[in-house]
C-alpha positions, 0 to 999 in steps of 0.5 A: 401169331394172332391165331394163338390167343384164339384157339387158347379162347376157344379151348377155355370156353370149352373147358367152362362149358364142361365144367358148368356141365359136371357142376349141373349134374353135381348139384342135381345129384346132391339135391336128391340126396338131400331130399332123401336125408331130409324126410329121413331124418324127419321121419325115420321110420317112414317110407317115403313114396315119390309121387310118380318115381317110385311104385308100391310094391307090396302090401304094408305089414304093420304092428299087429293087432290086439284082441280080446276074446271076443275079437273086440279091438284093443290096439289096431294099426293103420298105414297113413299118409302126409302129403307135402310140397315143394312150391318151388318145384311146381311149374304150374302152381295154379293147375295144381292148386285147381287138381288138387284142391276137391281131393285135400278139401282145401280152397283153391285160392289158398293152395295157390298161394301157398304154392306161389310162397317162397317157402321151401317146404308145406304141408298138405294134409297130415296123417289121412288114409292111404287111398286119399294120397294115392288119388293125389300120387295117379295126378303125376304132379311134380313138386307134391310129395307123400310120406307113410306113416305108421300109427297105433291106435288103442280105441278103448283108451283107459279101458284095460290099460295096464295090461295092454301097455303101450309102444313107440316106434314099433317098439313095445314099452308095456303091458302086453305091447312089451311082453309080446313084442317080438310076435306083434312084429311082423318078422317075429319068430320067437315064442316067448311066452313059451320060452320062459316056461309061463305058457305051452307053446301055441299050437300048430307049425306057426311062427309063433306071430302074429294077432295077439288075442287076450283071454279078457273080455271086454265087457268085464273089463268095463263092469269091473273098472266102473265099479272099482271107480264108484269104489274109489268115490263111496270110500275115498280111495287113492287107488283101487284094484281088481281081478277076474279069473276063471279057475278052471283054466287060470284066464285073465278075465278082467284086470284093471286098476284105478285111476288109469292113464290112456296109453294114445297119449301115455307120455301125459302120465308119470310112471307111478300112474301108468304102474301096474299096481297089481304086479307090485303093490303089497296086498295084506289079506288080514283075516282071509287068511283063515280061509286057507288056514282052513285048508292046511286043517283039512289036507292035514286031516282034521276030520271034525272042525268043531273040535278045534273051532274055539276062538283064541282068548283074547289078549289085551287090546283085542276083542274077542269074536263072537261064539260061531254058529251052527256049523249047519246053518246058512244064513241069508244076507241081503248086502243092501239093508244095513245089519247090525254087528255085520263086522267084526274087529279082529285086533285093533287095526283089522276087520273082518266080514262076519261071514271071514269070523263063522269059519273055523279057524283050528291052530296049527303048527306053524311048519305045516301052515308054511309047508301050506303055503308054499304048496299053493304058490304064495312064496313064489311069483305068479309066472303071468305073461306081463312085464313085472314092474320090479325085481319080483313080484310082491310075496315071497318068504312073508307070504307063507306065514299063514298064521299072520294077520299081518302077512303081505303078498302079491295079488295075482298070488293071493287070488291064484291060491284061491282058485285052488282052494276053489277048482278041485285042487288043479294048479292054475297058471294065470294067463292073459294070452288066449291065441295068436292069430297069423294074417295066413290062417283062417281061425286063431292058433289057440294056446295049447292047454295041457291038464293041469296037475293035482296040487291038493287032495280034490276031497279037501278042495270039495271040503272047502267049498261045502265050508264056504257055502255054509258060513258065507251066507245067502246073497240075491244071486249064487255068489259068495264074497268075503272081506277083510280089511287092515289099517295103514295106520297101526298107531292105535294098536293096543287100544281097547273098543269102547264097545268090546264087551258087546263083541262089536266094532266100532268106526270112531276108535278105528284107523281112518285109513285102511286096505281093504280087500275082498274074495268073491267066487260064483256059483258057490259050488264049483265057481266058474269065476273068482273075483278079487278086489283091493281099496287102498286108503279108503275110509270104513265105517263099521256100522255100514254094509259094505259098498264092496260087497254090495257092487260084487252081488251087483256085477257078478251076475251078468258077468257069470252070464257073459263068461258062459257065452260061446266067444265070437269067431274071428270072421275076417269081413266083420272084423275090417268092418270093426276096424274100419268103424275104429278108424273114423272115431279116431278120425273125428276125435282128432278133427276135435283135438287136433295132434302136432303135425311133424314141424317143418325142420331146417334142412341140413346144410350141405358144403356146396359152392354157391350158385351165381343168381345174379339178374334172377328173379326172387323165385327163380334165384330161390329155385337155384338155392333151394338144395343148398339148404341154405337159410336165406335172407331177403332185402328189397324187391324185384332181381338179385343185384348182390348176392352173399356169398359170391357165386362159386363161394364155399358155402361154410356157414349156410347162410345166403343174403340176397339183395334185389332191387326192381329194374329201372 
């Protein structure tokens, strides 16, 4: 009878022990589990690597890159790493403070402290090379953990923004970050660009993904983007923009728009800044629309322009331009001095370089003008490889109207139609996509450029050019540019210049605010480039020669100069050794302007039972809490004397009181 009570003793201590066992073995498993949704959820698009559990296995395939046609970087990917602690699951925080200390550039001191701290979580070193972690990960310290991060870095900042957009989460969310997305993702099979009929397919068997070279050039781009912002300060602009094209083949060369936004920190812009105005600001050419009234004359097949090259008679309000020239003349301007009577007010609210007001401008039925028109492409979108802002593209019906002066169109269509005029009549598909590159081949896989179809009679576009030549005048180099301008304010109209007998312009009856906008080709005869710029809100003054005109004989030289250059190669070892000089001025521009670290996030609570800590030191007691993920509070010093909840309790609320007090 005394033996029962015993064995039924002796049974429950064997039942509590296995119970304790199965308890231990619950609370590890959740801990892991807990540590695995904790970095999850902080960094959701990162691979956390445990220092000495788990081993890379492959190499990082990232974002691809962005280029210019030179191979110049405009947006590269790099693989980082954070490095962080647990201090509570260091066993020897000292000899880990003396390892690790040379390797994250701490003082050692520091490190021992912040390891021997009650906190559950601090971070080591943020976002440095992946190579540095790994010296950390060969130690095998227990308690150091390593998180790999992703960064997109675009070392040009402002600098062509708008075309090569921005992303987020390897998500592309503008310019040509967007509209390439699915050939920068590494598993990218599509071919986008192709699919949607604005380009051929990229040459080749490849995937259609990989490196994204673009046709601009990088040192356009920059000569471009300066002078449009000296623009914007001469004339007080509120925006400016501007295109180089090649009108041979339709590349992009330089598209840029003022003032810009730096897409490294594009959430600092609102959306009006980070807009590109060039897909969906209304352009209005005014009377560079003669330009290409002059074509329709030509391909209609009036043999002899001095027949019909008689200005209109002017109505009331508008002064009359001046009798045209010889035909035969050239005249040579120098875009620097000041010359009298150097534009012409075509009506009131619109001017025109006198060079516009030479060229003949024969009436036409205004059918054939619009049939013109739509030959050339105004009434429809431009087909380029970007996003559109809009619905469409500006332009449309309005556009055909080439007999308006107060037509709107788009940009890119304005410029395209030139190209046209200028290229021996060949249709040209503007494009910014010149080749993509896969990590597996040596050279880029160039887009394939089929020949380009006839549009318009090559005489007439022979024709046009000889025209141009003659009326634009001679500048410092072999360049031709032409100007209009329309008002923003047309509340003027139907006012008489004070100097219209005189034939002359004049600033103080003129609208205060205008568009202002210039074509530009070079050389005169077959040009290699076509150039167009825009100034919205700027101020003008007729009795000036035009700062515009001026900043495209300065530019246009060096850029015919550089388009003639054979493009570099894509010579791997030169390009790690860009990438890698791109990397440490990210690195120092970031020692100046540190970014936010990733905040330390309150664990996710769990529903466990609470751990019996009763008689344990604090750090001991924190080590048993610490996976419940609780939020701890701490009165006095020494062992837990009371603990709240109890041991073996529901842990419902997440939080935990200890209250210790030092042994007597």
């Amino acid at each position: 009878m005394k033996e029962r009570p015993r064995r039924r003793t002796r049974k429950k201590g064997v039942f509590v022990v296995w119970a304790m066992v199965l308890m231990l073995v619950a609370s590890v498993t959740l801990a892991l589990l807990f540590k695995d949704v904790l970095l999850r959820s902080l960094f959701p698009q990162a691979e956390v690597v445990e220092t000495g559990r788990k081993e890379q296995t492959a190499a990082w395939q990232g974002r691809r890159n962005i280029y210019d046609r030179n191979f110049r970087p405009l947006a590269v990917s790099y693989q980082l790493a954070s490095l962080y602690a647990r201090p509570l699951e260091l066993a020897e925080p000292e000899l880990a403070a003396r390892q690790l200390a040379p390797l994250l550039g701490w003082q050692e001191d520091a490190l021992v402290r912040e390891f021997k701290s009650t906190r559950g979580f601090t971070w080591l070193a943020s976002r440095v090379p992946v190579e540095a972690a790994v010296k950390v990960q060969a130690l095998g310290l227990e308690g150091i953990h390593r998180v790999d991060e992703p960064l997109r870095y675009y070392p040009q900042h402002d600098t062509a923004a708008h075309v090569v957009g921005f992303q987020q989460d390897d998500q592309g969310l503008a310019g040509m970050e967007s509209y390439y997305d699915a050939a920068l993702r590494s598993e990218a099979r599509v071919r986008s660009a192709a699919a949607a009929g604005h380009l051929p397919e990229p040459n080749g068997k490849g995937s259609g993904s990989g490196h994204v070279v673009l046709s601009l050039d990088l040192r356009m781009q920059a000569a471009l983007e300066k002078s449009l912002d000296a623009l914007r300060q001469q004339t007080t602009a509120s925006m400016a923009m501007g295109l180089i094209m090649d009108p041979r083949n339709g590349e992009v060369l330089a598209m840029a728009i003022r003032p810009a936004y730096d897409p490294n920190s594009f959430w600092e812009f609102d959306v009006t800044r980070r807009r590109n105005e060039l897909l969906s600001a209304p352009v209005f050419p005014g009377e560079l629309m003669r330009i290409f009234r002059l074509a329709a004359a030509r391909a209609a097949g009036v043999d002899s322009l001095a027949t019909v090259d008689q200005e209109p008679a002017p109505t009331e309000g508008v002064v009359a331009n001046p009798a045209p020239p010889n035909l035969t003349e050239t005249r040579d301007v120098n875009p620097a001095v000041p010359e009298a009577r150097d534009w012409v007010l075509v009506q009131p609210g619109i001017f025109a370089s006198r060079n516009v007001t030479r060229l003949p401008d024969p009436a036409m039925e205004q059918e054939a003008l619009a049939g013109f028109a739509t030959q050339l492409g105004f009434s429809k979108a431009s087909g380029i490889d970007l996003p559109l802002e809009g619905d469409q593209e500006p332009g449309g019906a309005s556009a055909a109207r080439l007999d308006s002066r107060e037509l709107s169109t788009g940009a890119l269509p304005l410029l395209t139609a030139f190209c046209q005029l200028v290229n021996g009549g060949r249709q040209v598909k503007p494009h910014l996509l010149r080749a993509l590159w896969p990590d597996s081949s040596g050279e880029p896989d160039a887009v394939a450029t089929a020949e380009a179809p006839a549009i318009l009679d090559p005489r007439v576009s022979t024709a046009v050019q000889e025209q141009l030549a003659r009326e634009g005048g001679k500048g410092p180099v072999d360049a031709q540019f032409f100007e209009s301008l329309v008002a923003e304010d047309y509340s003027l109209a139907g006012q008489e210049d004070p100097l219209a007998d005189q034939g002359e312009a004049t600033s103080a009856a003129a609208p205060k605010k205008f568009q202002w906008v210039m074509l530009g080709m070079a050389p005169r005869h077959e040009p290699e480039v076509v150039v167009l710029m825009v100034l919205g809100g700027a101020a003008f003054d007729s009795t000036a020669p035009s700062p515009m005109r001026r900043a495209g004989y300065a530019d246009i030289g060096k850029i015919l100069e550089e388009h003639r250059e054979p493009p570099m190669n894509s010579e791997s070892v030169r390009l790690a050794v860009e990438k890698a000089k791109v990397f440490e001025v990210w690195r120092k521009l970031r020692e100046r302007a540190p970014g936010q670290v990733a905040p330390e996030a309150q664990a996710p609570v769990e529903q466990k039972r609470m751990p019996d800590v009763a008689g344990l030191s604090l750090r001991t007691a924190l080590q048993h809490l610490q996976p419940c993920g609780l939020a701890i509070t701490v009165t006095g010093a020494g062992r837990v004397v009371r603990q709240h909840p109890p041991a073996g309790a529901l842990l419902e609320k997440g939080v935990c009181t200890l209250e210790l007090r030092a042994e007597q």
